[in-house]
TORKOL-4160 file (C-alpha; in steps of 0.2 Angstrom, whole numbers, padded with zeros to 4 digits, m for minus):
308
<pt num="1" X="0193" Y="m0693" Z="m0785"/>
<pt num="2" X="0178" Y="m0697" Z="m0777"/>
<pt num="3" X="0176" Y="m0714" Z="m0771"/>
<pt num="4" X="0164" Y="m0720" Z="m0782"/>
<pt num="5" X="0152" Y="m0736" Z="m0779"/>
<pt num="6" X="0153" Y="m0745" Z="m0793"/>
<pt num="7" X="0173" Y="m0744" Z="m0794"/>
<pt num="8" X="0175" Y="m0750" Z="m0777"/>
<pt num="9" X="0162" Y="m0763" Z="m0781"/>
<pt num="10" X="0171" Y="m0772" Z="m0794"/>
<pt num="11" X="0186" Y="m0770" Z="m0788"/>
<pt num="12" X="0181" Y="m0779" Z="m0770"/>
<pt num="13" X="0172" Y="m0791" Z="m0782"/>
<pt num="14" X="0189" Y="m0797" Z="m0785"/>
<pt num="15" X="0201" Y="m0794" Z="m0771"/>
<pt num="16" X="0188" Y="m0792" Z="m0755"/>
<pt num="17" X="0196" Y="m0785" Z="m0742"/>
<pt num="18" X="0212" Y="m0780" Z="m0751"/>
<pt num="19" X="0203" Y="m0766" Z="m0758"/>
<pt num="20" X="0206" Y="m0752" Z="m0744"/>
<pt num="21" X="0197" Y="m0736" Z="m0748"/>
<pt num="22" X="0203" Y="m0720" Z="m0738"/>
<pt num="23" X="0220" Y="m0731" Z="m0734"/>
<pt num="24" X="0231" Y="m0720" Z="m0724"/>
<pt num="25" X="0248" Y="m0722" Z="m0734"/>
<pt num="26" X="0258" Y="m0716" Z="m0719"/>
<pt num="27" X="0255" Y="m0735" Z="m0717"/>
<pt num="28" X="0264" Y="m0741" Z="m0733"/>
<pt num="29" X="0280" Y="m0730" Z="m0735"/>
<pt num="30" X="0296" Y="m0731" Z="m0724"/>
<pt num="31" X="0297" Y="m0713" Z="m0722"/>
<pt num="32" X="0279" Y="m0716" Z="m0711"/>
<pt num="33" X="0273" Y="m0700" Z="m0720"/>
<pt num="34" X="0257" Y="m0699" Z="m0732"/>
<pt num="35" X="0239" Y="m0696" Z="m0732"/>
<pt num="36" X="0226" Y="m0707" Z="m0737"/>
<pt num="37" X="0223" Y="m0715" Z="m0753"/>
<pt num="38" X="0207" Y="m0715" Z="m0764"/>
<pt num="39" X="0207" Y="m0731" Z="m0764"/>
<pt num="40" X="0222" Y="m0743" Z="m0761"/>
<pt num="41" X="0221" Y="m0760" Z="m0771"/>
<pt num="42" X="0232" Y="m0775" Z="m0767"/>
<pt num="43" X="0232" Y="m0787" Z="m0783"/>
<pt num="44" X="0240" Y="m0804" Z="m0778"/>
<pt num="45" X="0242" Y="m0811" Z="m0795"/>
<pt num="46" X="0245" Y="m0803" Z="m0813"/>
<pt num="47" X="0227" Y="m0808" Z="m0815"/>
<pt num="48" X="0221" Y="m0797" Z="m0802"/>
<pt num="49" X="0232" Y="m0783" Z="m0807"/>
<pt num="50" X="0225" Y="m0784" Z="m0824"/>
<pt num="51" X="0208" Y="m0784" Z="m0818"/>
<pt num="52" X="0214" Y="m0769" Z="m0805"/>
<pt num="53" X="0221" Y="m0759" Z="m0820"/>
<pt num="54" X="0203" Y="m0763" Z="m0832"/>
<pt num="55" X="0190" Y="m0756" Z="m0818"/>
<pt num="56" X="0203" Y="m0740" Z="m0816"/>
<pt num="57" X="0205" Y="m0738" Z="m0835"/>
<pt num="58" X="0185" Y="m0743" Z="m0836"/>
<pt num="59" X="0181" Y="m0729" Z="m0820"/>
<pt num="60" X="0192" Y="m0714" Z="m0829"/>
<pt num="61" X="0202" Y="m0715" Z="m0811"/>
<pt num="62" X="0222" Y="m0713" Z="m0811"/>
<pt num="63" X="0232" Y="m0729" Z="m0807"/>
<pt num="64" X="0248" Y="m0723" Z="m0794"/>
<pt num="65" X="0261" Y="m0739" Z="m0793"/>
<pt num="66" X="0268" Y="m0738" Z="m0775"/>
<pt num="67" X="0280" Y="m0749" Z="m0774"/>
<pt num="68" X="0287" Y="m0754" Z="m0757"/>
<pt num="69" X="0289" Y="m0737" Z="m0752"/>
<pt num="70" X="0305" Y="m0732" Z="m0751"/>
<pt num="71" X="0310" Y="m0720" Z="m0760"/>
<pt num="72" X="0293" Y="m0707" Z="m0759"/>
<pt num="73" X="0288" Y="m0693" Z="m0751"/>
<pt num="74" X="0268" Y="m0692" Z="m0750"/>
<pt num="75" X="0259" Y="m0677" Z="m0747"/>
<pt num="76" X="0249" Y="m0674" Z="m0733"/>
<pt num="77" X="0234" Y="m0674" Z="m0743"/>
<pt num="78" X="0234" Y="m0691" Z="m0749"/>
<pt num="79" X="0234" Y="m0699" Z="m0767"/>
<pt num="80" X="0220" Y="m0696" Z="m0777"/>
<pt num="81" X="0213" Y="m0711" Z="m0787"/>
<pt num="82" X="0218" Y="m0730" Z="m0786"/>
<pt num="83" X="0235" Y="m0735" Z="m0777"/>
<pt num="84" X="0241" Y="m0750" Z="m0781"/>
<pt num="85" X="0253" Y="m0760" Z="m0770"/>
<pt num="86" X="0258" Y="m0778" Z="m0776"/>
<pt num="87" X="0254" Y="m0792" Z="m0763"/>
<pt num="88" X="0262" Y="m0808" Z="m0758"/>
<pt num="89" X="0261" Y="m0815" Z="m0775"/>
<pt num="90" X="0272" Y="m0805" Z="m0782"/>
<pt num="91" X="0285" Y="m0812" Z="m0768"/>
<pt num="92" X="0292" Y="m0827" Z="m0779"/>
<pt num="93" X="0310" Y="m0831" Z="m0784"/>
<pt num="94" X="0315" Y="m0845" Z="m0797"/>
<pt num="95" X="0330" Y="m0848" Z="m0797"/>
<pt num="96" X="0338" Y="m0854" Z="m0815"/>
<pt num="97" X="0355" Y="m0862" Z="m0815"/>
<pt num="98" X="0366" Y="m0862" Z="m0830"/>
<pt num="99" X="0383" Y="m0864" Z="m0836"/>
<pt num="100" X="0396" Y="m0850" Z="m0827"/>
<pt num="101" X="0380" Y="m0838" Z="m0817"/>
<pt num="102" X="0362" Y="m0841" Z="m0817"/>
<pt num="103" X="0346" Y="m0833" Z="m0821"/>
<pt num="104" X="0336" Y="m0830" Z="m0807"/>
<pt num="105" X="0319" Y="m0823" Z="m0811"/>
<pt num="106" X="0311" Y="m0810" Z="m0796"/>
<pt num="107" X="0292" Y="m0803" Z="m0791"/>
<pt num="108" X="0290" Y="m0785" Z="m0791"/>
<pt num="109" X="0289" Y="m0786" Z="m0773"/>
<pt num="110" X="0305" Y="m0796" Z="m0767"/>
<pt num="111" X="0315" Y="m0786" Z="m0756"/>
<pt num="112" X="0329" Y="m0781" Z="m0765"/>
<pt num="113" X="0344" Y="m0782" Z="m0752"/>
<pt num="114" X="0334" Y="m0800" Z="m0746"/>
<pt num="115" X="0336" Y="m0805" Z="m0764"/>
<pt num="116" X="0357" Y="m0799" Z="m0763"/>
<pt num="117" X="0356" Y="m0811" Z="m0747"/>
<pt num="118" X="0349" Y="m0825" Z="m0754"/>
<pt num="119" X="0360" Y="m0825" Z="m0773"/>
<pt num="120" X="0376" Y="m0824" Z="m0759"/>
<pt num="121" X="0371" Y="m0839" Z="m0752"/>
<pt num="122" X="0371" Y="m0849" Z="m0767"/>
<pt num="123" X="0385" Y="m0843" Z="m0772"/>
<pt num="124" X="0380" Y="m0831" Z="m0785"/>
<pt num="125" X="0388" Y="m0813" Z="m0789"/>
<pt num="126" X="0381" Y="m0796" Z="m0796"/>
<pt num="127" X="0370" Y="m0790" Z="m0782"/>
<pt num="128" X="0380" Y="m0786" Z="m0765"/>
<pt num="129" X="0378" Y="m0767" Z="m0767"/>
<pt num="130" X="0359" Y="m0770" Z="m0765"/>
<pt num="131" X="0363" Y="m0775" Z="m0745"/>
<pt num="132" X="0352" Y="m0765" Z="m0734"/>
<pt num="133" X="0342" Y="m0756" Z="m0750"/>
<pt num="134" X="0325" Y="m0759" Z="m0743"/>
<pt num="135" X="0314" Y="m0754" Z="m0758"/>
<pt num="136" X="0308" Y="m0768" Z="m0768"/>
<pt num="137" X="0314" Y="m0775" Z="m0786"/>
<pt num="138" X="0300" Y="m0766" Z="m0796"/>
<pt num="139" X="0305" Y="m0750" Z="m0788"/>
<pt num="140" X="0323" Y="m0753" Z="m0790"/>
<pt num="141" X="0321" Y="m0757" Z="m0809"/>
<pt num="142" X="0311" Y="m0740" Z="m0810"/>
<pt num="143" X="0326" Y="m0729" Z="m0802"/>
<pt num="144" X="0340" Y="m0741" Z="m0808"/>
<pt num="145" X="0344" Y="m0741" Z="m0788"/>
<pt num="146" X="0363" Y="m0744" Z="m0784"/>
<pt num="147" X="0375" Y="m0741" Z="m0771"/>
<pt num="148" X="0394" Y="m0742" Z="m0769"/>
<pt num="149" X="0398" Y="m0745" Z="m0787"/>
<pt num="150" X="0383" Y="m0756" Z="m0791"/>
<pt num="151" X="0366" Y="m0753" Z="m0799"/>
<pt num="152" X="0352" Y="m0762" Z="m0806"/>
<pt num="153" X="0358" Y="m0760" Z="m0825"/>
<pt num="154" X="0372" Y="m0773" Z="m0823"/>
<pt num="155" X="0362" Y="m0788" Z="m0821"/>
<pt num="156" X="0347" Y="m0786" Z="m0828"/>
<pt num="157" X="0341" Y="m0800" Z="m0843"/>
<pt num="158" X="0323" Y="m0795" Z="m0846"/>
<pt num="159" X="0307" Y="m0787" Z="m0839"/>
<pt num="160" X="0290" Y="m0794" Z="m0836"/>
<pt num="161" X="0275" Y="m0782" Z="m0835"/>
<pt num="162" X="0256" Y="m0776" Z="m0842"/>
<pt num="163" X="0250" Y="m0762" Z="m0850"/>
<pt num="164" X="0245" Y="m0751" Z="m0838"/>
<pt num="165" X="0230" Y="m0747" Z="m0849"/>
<pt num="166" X="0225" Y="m0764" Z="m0854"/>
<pt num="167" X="0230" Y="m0776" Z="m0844"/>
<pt num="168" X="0240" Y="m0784" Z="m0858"/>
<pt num="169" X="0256" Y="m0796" Z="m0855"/>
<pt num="170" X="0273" Y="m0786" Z="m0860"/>
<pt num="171" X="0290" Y="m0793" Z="m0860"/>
<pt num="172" X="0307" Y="m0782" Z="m0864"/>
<pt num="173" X="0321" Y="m0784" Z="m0868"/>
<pt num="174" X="0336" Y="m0775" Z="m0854"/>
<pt num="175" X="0346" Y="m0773" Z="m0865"/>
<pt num="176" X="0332" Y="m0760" Z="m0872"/>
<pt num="177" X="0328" Y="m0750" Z="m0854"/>
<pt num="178" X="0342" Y="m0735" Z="m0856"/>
<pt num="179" X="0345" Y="m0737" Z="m0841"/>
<pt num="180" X="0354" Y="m0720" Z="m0833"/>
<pt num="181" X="0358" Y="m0712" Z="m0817"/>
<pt num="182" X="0344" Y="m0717" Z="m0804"/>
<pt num="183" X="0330" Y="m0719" Z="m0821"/>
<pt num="184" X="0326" Y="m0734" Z="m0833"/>
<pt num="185" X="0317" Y="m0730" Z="m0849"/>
<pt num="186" X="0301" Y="m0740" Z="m0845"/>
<pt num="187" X="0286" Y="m0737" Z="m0860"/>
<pt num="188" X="0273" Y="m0727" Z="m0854"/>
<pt num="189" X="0261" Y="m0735" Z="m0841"/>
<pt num="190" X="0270" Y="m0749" Z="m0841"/>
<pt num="191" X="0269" Y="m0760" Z="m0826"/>
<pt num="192" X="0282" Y="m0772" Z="m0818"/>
<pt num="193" X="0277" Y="m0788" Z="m0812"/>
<pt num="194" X="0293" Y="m0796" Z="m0813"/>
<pt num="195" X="0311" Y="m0794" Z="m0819"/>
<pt num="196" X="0324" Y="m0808" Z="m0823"/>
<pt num="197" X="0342" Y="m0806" Z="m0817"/>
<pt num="198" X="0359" Y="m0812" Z="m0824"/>
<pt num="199" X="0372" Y="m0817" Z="m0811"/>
<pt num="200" X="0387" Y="m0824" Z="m0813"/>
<pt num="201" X="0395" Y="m0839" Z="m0802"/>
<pt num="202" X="0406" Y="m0835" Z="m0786"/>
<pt num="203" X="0421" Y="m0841" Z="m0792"/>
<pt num="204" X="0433" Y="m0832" Z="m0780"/>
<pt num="205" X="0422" Y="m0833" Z="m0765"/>
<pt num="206" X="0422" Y="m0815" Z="m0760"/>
<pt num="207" X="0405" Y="m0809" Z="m0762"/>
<pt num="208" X="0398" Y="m0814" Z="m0744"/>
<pt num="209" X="0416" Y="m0803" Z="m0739"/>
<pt num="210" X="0408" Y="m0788" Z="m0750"/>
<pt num="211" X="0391" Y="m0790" Z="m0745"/>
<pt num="212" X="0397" Y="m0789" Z="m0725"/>
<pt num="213" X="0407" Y="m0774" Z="m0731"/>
<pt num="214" X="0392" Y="m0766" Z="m0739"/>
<pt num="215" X="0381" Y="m0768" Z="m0721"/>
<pt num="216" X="0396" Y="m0761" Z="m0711"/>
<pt num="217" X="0397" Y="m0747" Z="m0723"/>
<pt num="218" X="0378" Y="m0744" Z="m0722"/>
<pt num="219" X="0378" Y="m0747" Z="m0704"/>
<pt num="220" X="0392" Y="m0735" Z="m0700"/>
<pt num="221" X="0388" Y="m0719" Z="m0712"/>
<pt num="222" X="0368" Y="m0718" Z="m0711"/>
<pt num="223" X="0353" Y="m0717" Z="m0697"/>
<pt num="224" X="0347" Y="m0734" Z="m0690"/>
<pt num="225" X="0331" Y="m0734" Z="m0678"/>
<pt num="226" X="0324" Y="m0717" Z="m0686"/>
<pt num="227" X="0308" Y="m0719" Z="m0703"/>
<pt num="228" X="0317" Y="m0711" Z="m0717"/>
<pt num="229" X="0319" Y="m0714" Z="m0737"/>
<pt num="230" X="0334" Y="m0715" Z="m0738"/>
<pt num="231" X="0346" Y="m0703" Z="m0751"/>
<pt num="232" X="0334" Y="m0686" Z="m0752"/>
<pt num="233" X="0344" Y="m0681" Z="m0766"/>
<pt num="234" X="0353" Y="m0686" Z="m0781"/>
<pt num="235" X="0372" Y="m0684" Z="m0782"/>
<pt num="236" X="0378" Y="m0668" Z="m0794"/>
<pt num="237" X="0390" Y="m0673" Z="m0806"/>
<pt num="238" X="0408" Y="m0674" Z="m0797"/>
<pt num="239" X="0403" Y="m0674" Z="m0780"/>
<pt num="240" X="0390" Y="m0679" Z="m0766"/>
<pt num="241" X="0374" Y="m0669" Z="m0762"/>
<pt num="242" X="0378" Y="m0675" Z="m0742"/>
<pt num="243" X="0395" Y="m0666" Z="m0744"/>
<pt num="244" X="0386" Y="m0652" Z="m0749"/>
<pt num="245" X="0372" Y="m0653" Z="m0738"/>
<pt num="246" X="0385" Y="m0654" Z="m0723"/>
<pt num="247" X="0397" Y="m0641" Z="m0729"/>
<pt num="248" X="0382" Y="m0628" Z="m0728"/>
<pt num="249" X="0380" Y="m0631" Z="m0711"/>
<pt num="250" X="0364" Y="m0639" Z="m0711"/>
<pt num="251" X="0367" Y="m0657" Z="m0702"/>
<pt num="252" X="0355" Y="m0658" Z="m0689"/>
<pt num="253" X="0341" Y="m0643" Z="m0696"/>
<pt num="254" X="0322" Y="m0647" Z="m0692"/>
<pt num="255" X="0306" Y="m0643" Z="m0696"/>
<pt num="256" X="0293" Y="m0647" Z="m0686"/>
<pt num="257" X="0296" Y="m0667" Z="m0682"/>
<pt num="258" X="0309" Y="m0669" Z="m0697"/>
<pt num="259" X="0328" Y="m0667" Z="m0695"/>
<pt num="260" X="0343" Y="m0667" Z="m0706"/>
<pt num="261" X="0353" Y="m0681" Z="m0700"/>
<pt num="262" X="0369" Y="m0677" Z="m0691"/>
<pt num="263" X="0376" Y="m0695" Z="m0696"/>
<pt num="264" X="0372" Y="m0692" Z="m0717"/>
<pt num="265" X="0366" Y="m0675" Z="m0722"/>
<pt num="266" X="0358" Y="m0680" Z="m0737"/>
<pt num="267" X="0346" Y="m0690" Z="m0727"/>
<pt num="268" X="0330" Y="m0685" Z="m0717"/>
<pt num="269" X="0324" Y="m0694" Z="m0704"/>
<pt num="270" X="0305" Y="m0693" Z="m0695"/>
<pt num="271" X="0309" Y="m0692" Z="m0677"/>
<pt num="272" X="0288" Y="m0696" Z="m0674"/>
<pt num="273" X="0274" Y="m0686" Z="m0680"/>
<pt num="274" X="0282" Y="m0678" Z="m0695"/>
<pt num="275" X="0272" Y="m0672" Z="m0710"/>
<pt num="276" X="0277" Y="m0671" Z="m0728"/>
<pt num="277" X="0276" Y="m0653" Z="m0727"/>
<pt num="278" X="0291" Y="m0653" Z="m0715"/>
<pt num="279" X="0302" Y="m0665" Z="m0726"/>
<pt num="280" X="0298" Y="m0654" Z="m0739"/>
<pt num="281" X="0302" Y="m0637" Z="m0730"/>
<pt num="282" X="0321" Y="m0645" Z="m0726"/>
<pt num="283" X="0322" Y="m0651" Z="m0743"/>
<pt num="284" X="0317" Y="m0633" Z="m0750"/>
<pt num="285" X="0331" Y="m0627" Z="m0738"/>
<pt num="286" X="0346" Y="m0638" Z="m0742"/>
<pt num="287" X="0342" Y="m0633" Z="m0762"/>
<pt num="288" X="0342" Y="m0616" Z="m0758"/>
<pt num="289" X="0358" Y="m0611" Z="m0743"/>
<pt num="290" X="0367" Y="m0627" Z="m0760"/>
<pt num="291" X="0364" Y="m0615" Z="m0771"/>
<pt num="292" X="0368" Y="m0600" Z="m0764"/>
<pt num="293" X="0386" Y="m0606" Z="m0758"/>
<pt num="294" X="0391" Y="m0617" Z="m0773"/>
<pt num="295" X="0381" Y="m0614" Z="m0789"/>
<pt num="296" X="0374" Y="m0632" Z="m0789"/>
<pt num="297" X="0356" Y="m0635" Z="m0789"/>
<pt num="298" X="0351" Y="m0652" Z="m0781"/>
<pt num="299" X="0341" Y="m0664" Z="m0789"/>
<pt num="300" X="0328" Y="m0674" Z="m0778"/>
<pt num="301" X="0331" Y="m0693" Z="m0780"/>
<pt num="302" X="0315" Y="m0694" Z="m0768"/>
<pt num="303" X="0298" Y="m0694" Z="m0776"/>
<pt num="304" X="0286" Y="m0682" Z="m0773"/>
<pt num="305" X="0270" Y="m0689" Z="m0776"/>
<pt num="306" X="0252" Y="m0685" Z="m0770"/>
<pt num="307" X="0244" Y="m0669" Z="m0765"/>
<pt num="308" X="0250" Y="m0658" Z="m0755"/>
């Protein structure tokens, strides 16, 4: 898309500097990977957001959620049109007691394993398998993220958002989401500004015991100190895609500045300097030697997004 005046014009009538054209999204992702972004747009309020999605919608230019950047792989190339990324606004916890749990009612952009931290402390149950999942809670809703017998699903009450076309308020029901393996049925061009959680109360004490569980686990079976995006690959049906990965001999295979890990196959970690096209190349060759040796074809649970 090509950068047009009058687009950047109204939307740094609004935001000012928080509207970044030719943002370098290597920047904005954990994996440190991704070209530049049209334009990169950082809404602090729902009010702003809606105004983000208007001029877009008004400007024929695509509107690309980013999320905290977790869980995505950008090409090299960039992102063509507007990239949104929610700013501090969009940070809020209320909490909401009530008899035996609590309502608790999170921004798009909390941090999902802070927010597992902070319902430990007061004593509040439901989200300890989120410890150390560093995407935020809009992205978690969208891929139903979960670890160590937990997911999103579990706990959520209801979903705030806007028409991605309009701007117009949405609430829904989560009991309506269909919600399935590492995907949430979210309506088309929906946008989540919020999501409200149901916990319940700590009775027997033991959730700060599994939350420390859950870090030791993380700590002990995946790379620390090396940009990565976590699980590359969703697990097949009856077994792990690191078994897989690992069993085929590939732990430790690179491509340029990209490496299997040797601690947990089914991640990828940038050693410095790596580019898309390297993650990509080891993710091509895990599906491949896979398939060859067992028939089972794995599925990315890393987005690829942008051009490549």
């Amino acid at each position: 898309m090509e950068r047009r005046p009058d687009l950047l014009d109204a939307l740094r009538a609004r935001l000012g500097a928080r509207t970044r054209p030719a943002e370098p999204l290597a920047r904005h992702t954990s994996f440190r990977i991704g070209g530049p972004a049209d334009v990169l747009a950082i809404p602090d309020t729902p009010e702003e957001l809606a105004h983000v999605l208007r001029v877009a919608a008004d400007a024929g230019a695509r509107v690309v959620l980013l999320g905290g950047g977790s869980n995505i792989l950008v090409g090299d190339g960039g992102m063509r049109g507007v990239v949104v990324k929610l700013g501090r606004g969009f940070r809020r916890v209320d909490w909401m007691p009530s008899d035996g749990g609590a309502s608790m009612r999170a921004g798009a952009a909390v941090q999902l394993g802070r927010l597992a931290r902070d319902a430990v402390a007061r004593g509040l149950a439901g989200l300890e398998y989120a410890e150390g999942i560093p995407g935020t809670v809009g992205g978690a809703l969208f891929m139903n993220a979960g670890a160590y017998g937990g997911e999103v699903a579990e706990t959520v009450e209801a979903v705030e958002g806007l028409d991605g076309r309009t701007g117009e308020p949405r609430a829904i029901d989560g009991g309506t989401l269909g919600f399935r393996y590492r995907r949430a049925e979210l309506p088309h061009a929906f946008v989540v500004t919020a999501v409200r959680f149901r916990l319940r109360r700590d009775a027997d004490g033991d959730a700060a015991t599994r939350l420390d569980a859950v870090r030791a686990r993380r700590v002990a079976s995946q790379p620390q100190g090396r940009a990565n995006a976590g699980s590359v690959f969703k697990n097949p049906p009856g077994d792990h895609a690191g078994r897989l990965i690992e069993a085929a001999g590939l732990k430790g295979m690179r491509a340029g500045r990209a490496r299997i890990s040797e601690q947990h196959a089914n991640v990828i970690v940038n050693e410095g300097g790596a580019r898309a096209a390297d993650v990509k190349a080891l993710m091509d060759l895990a599906q491949r030697v896979v398939w060859e040796r067992n028939g089972v074809w794995l599925e990315p649970e890393v987005q690829l997004v942008g051009s490549w």
